[in-house]
C-alpha positions as CSV (number, residue, x, y, z in Angstrom):
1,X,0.0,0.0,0.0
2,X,1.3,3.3,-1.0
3,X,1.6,6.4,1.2
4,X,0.4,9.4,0.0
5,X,2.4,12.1,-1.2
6,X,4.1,14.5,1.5
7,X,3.3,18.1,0.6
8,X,5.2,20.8,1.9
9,X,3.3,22.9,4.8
10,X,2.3,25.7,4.3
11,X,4.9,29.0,4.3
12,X,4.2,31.8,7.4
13,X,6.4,34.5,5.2
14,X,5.6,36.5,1.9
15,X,8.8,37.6,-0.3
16,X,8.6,41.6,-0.7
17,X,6.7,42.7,-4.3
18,X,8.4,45.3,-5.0
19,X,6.3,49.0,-5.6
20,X,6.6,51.2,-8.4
21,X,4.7,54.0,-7.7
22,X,3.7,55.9,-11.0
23,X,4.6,59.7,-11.4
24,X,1.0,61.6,-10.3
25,X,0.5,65.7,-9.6
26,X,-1.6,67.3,-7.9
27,X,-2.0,69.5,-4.9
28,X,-1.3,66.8,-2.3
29,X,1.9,65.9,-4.4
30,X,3.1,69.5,-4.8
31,X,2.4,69.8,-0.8
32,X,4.6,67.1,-0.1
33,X,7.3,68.3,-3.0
34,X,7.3,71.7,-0.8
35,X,7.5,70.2,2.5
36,X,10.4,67.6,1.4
37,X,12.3,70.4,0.1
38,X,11.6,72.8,3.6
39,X,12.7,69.6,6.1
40,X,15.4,68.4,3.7
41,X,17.2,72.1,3.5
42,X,16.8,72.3,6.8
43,X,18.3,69.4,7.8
44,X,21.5,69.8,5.5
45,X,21.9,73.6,6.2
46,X,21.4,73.5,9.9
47,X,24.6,72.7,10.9
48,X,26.2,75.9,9.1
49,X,24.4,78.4,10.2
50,X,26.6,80.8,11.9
51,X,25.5,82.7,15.8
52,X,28.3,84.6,17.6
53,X,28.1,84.0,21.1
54,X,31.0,86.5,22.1
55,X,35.0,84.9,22.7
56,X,35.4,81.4,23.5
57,X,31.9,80.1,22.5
58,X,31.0,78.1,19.6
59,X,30.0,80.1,16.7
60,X,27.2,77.5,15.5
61,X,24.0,78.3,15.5
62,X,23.0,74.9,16.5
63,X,25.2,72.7,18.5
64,X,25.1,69.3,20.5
65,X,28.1,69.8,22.1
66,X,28.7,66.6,24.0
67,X,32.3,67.1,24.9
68,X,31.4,69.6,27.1
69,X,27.7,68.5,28.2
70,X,25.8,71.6,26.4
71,X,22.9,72.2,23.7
72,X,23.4,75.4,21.7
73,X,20.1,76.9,20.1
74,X,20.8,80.0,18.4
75,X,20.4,81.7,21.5
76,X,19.4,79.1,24.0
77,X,22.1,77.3,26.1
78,X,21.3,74.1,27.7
79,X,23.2,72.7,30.3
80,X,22.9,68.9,32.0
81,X,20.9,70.0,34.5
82,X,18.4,71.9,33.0
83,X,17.6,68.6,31.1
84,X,13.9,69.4,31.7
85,X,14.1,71.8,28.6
86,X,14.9,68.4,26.6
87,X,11.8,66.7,28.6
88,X,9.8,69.3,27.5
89,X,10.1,69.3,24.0
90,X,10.2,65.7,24.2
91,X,6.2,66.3,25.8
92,X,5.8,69.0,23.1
93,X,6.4,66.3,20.3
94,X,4.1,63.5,21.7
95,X,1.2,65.9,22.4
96,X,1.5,67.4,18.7
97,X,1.9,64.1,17.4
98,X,-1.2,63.2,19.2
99,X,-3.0,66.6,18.6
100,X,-2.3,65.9,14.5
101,X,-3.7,62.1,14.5
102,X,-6.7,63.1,16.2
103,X,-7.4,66.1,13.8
104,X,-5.6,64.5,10.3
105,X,-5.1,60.8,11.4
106,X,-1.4,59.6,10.0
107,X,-0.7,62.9,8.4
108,X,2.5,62.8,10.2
109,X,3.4,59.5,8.5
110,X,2.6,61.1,5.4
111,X,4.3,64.1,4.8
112,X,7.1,64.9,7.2
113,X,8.3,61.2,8.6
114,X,11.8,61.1,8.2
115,X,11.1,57.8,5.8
116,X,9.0,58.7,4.0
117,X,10.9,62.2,3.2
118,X,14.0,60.4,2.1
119,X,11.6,57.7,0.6
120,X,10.1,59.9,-1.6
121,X,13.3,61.2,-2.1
122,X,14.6,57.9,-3.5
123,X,11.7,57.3,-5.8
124,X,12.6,60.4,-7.6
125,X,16.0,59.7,-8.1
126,X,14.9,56.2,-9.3
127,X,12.4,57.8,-12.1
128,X,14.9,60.1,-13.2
129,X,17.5,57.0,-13.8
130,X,14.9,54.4,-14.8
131,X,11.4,56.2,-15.9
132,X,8.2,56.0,-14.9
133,X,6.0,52.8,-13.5
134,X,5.8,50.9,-16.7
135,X,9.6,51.3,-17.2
136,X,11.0,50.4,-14.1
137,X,8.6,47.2,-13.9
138,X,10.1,46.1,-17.2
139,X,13.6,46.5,-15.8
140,X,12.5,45.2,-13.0
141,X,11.6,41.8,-14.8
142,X,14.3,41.8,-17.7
143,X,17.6,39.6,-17.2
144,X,20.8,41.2,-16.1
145,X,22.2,43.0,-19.2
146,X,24.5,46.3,-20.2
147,X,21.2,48.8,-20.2
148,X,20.2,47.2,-16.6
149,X,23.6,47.2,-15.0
150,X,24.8,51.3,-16.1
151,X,21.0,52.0,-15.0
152,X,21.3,50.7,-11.4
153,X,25.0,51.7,-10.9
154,X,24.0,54.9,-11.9
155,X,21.0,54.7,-9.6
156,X,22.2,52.9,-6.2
157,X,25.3,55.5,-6.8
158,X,23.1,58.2,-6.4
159,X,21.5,56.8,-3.6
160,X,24.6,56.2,-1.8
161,X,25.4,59.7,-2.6
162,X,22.6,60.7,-0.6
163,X,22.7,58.5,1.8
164,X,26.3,59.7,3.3
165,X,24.8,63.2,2.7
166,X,23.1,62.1,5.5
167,X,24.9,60.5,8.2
168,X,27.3,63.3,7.3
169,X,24.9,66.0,8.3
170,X,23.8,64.2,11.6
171,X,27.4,64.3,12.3
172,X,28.0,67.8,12.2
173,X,25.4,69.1,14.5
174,X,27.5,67.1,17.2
175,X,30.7,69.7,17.1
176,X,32.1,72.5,14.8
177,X,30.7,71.3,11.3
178,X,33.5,73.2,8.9
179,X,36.1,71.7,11.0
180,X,34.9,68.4,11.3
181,X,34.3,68.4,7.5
182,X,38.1,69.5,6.8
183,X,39.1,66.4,9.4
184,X,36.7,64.2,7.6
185,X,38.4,64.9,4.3
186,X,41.5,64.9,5.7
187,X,41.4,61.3,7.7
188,X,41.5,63.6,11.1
189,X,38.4,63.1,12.3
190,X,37.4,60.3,15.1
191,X,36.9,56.7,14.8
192,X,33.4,57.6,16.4
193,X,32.7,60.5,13.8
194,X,33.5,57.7,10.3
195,X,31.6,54.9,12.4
196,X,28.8,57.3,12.7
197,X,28.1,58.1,9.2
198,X,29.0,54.5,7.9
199,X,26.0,53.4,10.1
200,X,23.9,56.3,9.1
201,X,24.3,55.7,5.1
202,X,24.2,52.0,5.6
203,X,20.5,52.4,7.7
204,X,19.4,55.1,5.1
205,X,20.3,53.3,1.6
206,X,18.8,50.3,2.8
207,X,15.3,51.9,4.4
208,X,14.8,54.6,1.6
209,X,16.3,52.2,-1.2
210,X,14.6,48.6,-0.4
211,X,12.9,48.5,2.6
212,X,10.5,51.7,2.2
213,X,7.0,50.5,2.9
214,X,8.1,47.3,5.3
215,X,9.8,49.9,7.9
216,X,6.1,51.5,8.1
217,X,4.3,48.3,8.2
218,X,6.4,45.9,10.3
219,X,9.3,48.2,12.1
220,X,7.4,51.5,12.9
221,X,4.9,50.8,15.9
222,X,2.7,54.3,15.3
223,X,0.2,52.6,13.0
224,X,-0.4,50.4,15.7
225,X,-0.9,52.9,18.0
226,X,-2.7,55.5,16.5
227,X,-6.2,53.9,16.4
228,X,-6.2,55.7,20.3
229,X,-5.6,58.8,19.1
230,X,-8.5,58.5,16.5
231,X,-12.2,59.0,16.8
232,X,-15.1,59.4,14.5
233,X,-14.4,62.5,13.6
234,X,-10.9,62.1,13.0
235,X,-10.0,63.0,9.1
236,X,-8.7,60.5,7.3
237,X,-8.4,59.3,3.1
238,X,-11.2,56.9,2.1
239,X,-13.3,56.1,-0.7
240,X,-16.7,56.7,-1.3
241,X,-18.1,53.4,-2.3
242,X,-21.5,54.8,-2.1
243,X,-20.7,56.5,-4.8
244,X,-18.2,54.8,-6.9
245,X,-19.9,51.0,-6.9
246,X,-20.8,49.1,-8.6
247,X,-17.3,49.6,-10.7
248,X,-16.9,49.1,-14.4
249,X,-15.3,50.7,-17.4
250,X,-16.3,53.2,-20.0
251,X,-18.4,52.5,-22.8
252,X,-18.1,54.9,-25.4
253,X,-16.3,57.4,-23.6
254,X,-19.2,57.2,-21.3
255,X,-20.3,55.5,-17.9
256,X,-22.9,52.9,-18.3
257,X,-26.3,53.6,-16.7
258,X,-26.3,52.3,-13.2
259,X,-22.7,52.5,-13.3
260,X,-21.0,53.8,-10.6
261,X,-18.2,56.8,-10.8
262,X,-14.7,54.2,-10.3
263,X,-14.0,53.0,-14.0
264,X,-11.5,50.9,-12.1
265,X,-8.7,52.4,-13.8
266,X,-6.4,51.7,-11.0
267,X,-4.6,54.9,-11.0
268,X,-4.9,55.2,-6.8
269,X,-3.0,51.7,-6.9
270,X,-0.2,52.8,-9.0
271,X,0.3,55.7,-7.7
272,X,0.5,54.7,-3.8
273,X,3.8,54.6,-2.3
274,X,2.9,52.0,-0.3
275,X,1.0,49.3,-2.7
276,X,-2.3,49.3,-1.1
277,X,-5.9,49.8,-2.9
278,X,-7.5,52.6,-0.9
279,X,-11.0,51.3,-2.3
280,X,-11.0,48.1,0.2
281,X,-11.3,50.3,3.1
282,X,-9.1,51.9,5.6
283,X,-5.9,49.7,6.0
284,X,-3.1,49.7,8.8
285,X,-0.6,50.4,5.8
286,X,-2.1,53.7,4.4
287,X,0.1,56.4,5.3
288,X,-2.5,58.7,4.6
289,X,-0.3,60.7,2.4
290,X,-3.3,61.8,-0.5
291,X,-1.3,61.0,-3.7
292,X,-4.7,58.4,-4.4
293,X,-6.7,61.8,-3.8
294,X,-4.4,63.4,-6.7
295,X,-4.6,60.8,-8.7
296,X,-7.9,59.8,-8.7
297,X,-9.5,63.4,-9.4
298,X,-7.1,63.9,-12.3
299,X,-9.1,60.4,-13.7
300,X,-12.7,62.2,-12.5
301,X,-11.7,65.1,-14.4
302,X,-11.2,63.6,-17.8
303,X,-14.4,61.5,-17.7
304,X,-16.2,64.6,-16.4
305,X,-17.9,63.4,-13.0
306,X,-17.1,65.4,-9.5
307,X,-14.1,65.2,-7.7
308,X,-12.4,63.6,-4.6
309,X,-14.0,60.0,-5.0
310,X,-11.3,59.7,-2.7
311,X,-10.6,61.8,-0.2
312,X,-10.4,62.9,3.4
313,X,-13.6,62.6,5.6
314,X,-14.6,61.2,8.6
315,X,-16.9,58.4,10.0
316,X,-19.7,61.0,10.6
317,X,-19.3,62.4,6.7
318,X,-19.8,59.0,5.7
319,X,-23.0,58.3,7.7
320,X,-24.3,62.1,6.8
321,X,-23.4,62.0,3.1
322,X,-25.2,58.0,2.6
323,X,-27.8,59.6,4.3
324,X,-28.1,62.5,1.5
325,X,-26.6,65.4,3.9
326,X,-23.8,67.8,3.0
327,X,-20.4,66.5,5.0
328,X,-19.7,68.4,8.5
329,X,-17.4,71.1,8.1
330,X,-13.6,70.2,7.8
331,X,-13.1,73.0,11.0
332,X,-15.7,71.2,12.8
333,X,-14.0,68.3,12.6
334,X,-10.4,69.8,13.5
335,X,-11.6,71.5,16.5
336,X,-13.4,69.7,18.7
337,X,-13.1,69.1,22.5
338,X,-10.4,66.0,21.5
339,X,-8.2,68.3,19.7
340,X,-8.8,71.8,21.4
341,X,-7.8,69.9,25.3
342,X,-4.4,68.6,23.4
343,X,-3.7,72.3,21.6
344,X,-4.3,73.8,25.4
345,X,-1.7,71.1,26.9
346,X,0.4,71.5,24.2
347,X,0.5,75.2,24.8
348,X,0.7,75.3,28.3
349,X,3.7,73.0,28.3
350,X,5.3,75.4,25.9
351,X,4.3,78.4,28.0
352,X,5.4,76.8,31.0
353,X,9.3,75.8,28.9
354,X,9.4,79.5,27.6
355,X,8.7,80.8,31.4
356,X,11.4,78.6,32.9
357,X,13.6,79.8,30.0
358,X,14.1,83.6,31.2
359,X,13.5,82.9,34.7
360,X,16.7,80.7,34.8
361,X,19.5,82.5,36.7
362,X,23.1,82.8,35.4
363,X,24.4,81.6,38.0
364,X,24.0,77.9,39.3
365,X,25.1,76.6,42.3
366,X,24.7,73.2,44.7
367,X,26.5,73.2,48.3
368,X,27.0,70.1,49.9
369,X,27.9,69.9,53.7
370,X,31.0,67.5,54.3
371,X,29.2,65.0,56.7
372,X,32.4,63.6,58.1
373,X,32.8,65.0,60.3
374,X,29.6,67.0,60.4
375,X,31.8,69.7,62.3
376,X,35.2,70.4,64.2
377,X,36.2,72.2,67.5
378,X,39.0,74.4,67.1
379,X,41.2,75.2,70.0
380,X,39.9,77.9,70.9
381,X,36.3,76.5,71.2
382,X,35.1,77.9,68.0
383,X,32.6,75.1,65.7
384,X,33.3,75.0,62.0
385,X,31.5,73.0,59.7
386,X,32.7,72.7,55.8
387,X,30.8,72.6,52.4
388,X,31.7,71.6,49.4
389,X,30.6,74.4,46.8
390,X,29.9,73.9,42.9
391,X,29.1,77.5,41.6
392,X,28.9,77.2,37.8
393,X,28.9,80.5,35.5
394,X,26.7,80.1,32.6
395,X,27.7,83.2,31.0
396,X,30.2,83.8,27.9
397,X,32.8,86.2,29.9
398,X,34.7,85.1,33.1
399,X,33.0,86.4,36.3
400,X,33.9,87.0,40.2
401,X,31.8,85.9,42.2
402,X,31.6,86.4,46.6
403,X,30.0,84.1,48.3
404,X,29.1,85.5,52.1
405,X,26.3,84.7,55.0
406,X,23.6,87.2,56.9
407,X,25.4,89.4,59.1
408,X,23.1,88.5,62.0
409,X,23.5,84.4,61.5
410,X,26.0,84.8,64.0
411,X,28.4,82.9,61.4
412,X,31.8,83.8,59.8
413,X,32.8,82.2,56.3
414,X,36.3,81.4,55.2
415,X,37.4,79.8,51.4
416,X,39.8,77.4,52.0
417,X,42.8,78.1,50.4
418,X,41.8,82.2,50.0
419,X,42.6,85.3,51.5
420,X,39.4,86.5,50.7
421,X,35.8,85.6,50.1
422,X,36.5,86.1,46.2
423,X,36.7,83.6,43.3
424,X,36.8,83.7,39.9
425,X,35.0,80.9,37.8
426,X,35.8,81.0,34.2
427,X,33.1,81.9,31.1
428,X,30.6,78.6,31.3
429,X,32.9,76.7,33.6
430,X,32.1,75.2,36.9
431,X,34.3,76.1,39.8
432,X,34.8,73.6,42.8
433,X,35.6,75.4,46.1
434,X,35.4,74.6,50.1
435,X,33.7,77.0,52.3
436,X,33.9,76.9,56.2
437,X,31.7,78.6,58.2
438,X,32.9,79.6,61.5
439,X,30.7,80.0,64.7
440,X,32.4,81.5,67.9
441,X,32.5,79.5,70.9
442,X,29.0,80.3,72.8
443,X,27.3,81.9,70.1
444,X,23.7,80.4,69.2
445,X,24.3,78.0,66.2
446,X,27.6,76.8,67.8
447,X,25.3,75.7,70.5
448,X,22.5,74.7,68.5
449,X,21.8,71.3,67.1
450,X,20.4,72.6,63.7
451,X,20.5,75.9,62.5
452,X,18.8,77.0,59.1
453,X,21.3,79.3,57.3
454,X,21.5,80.9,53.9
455,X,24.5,81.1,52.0
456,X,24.9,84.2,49.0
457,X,26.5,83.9,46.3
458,X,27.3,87.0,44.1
459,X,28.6,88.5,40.6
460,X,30.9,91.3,41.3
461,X,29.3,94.8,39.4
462,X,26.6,93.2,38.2
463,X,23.0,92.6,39.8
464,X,23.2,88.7,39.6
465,X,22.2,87.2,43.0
466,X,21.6,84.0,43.9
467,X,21.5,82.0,47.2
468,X,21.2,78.5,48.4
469,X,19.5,77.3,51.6
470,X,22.0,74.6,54.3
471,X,22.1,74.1,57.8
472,X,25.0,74.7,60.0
473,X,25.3,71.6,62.9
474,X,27.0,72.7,66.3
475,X,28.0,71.2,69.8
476,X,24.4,70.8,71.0
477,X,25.7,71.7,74.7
């Protein structure tokens, strides 16, 4: 008796198809050819942009200057410990982020995510080398030959170019970026700096160049997550089946009686970047970017029938418009209580950063009492108990600062190593110094346990005054 044949089970993975998105214009294209063009210059020019901070500051405008623990923003200095700026605008991104998805559902992922910038960026570069849709799927298909090999050396060339435009520019917001690009050149530059771009070009030739659509779909987890930031009334592309079903073609130059508007020409398909038809419903791949929209009314206006077949609308359009009503107003839809509670946290975060910003002193200091001993007793009965001062000047010229205590604490202080009650900490350096503080034998906070004290600290001919709140132990008789 024979067994039957063994067939091989079933396969859990689908090899890539790759998309060729056909060339489309419009007003959603031309938006994202403007906005491509704003966050790519930016990106690639920050770095040079000039700011003079005065002698012995960096002169670029923005600077992560990780050496010496600093974020330069045209005008703004960050130090370490103000890392709450960084928090901030870290909050300010999530609740815009959040605020957008709720109003324009993935309009983020469709116009101003880094991948899909240098993705689209890519796909030009490819139809300049290799022409539109129907010519790159043919050299696609066709065997390795002369034509196919100049056209993607020439292409993954260009890419590559691009792609170490990249990393490069990351690199330079990190320290002087004209230097850095002379050390670069030169073979000067640090093991760090070359490691840095090769991983950046690598990441971005291979995401913007093959991978495209799969980082949104399986790598990026916002798809996943937006759903909670959507509602009902959150905008979003779809197609109105209502209207264009039942689908056929034309007859004549003419749709059929009974005929709905789609002549399934398929132009939404080609066009998408991401190889999704937008007509079987919403679809966690659609980036929401509106080249379907473009394409789409370009095809409604040739056969004559009303625009946007596709296009953005909300749950509630849909059930108003299948019902015969107009669609509710796009404004209506943006502000509502969802969207106006995340614009008012959104501001008031950024109210609350720009507050903090010119409240901040120049002048930072932390005083740590030595706790071992918590005091001494000289010889002559006198209690002294020692600190350990960090006064840092955050301003761009050296500074002398004095550092004293209320004349009626009862207390004397005393630098160690000082004639005086003088030092000078150098432009945006921190200065480590011991203070003692001195209480004569008898006097109150010698014989006191605890005693609150309050310690000055301030800039020589200028106004700038700030203080820091200890306590000074004594003999507890």
């Amino acid at each position: 008796m024979s067994s039957p044949e063994a067939t091989d089970p079933p396969s859990l993975y689908a090899a890539r198809e790759p998309i060729f998105p056909r060339r489309v214009s419009g007003r959603f294209r031309s938006l994202k050819w403007w906005l491509m063009g704003l966050m790519l210059g930016i990106y690639y020019v920050t770095p040079w942009i000039r700011w003079d901070r005065g002698p012995n500051m960096p002169d670029q405008a923005v600077l992560l200057d990780l050496a010496h623990r600093r974020f330069f923003f045209f005008m703004i200095e960050i130090w370490p410990h103000e890392f709450y700026f960084v928090a901030g605008l870290l909050v300010m991104a999530g609740l815009g982020l959040f605020l957008f998805t709720s109003a324009a559902g993935r309009v983020w992922c469709g116009y101003a995510c880094p991948q899909t910038v240098w993705t689209d960026l890519f796909i030009l570069v490819e139809r300049w080398v290799e022409g539109d849709r129907n010519a790159r799927i043919r050299l696609h298909r066709q065997k390795w030959n002369a034509e196919k090999a100049r056209k993607r050396a020439v292409k993954w060339a260009a890419w590559f170019l691009i792609a170490m435009a990249t990393g490069g520019a990351w690199v330079f917001y990190f320290t002087d970026a004209p230097t850095l690009l002379v050390n670069l050149v030169t073979g000067q530059a640090s093991a760090v700096a070359y490691l840095t771009i090769l991983i950046l070009t690598g990441t971005t030739f291979a995401f913007g160049g093959f991978a495209r659509e799969q980082i949104c779909i399986y790598a990026c987890p916002w798809p996943r997550i937006q759903a909670a930031m959507m509602d009902e009334d959150t905008l979003t592309i779809a197609y109105r089946d209502w209207r264009g079903e039942p689908r056929g073609s034309l007859h004549k130059g003419e749709i059929p009686a009974g005929q709905g508007d789609c002549i399934d020409c398929m132009a939404c398909v080609n066009v998408c970047p991401m190889g999704i038809d937008i007509r079987d419903g919403q679809q966690l791949a659609c980036i929401t970017c509106g080249l379907c929209i473009d394409a789409c009314n370009d095809t409604m206006d040739k056969i004559g029938r009303p625009r946007d077949l596709i296009g953005y609308m909300a749950l509630t359009d849909e059930t108003a418009e299948r019902g015969g009503d107009a669609p509710i107003s796009v404004w209506k839809h943006v502000f509502r209580p969802r969207t106006i509670l995340y614009t008012v946290l959104w501001a008031g975060v950024g109210a609350g950063l720009i507050v903090a910003l010119f409240l901040r002193s120049p002048i930072d200091v932390n005083v740590t009492p030595v706790r071992n001993p918590t005091f001494v007793t000289l010889s002559d009965g006198t209690i002294r108990n020692a600190y350990d001062v960090r006064l840092r000047n955050k301003q761009g010229a050296d500074a002398v600062f004095t550092i004293s205590v209320p004349s009626d604490s009862g207390l004397l202080a005393e630098l160690e190593g000082l004639a005086g009650l003088s030092v000078r900490v150098n432009a945006n350096e921190t200065l480590s110094q011991r203070v003692y503080l001195n209480a004569p034998r008898g006097s109150e906070p010698a014989t006191e346990d605890r005693t609150q004290i309050r310690l000055w600290f301030e800039e020589l001919g200028t106004t700038n005054r700030v203080h820091h709140d200890t306590v000074f132990n004594g003999k507890d008789e």
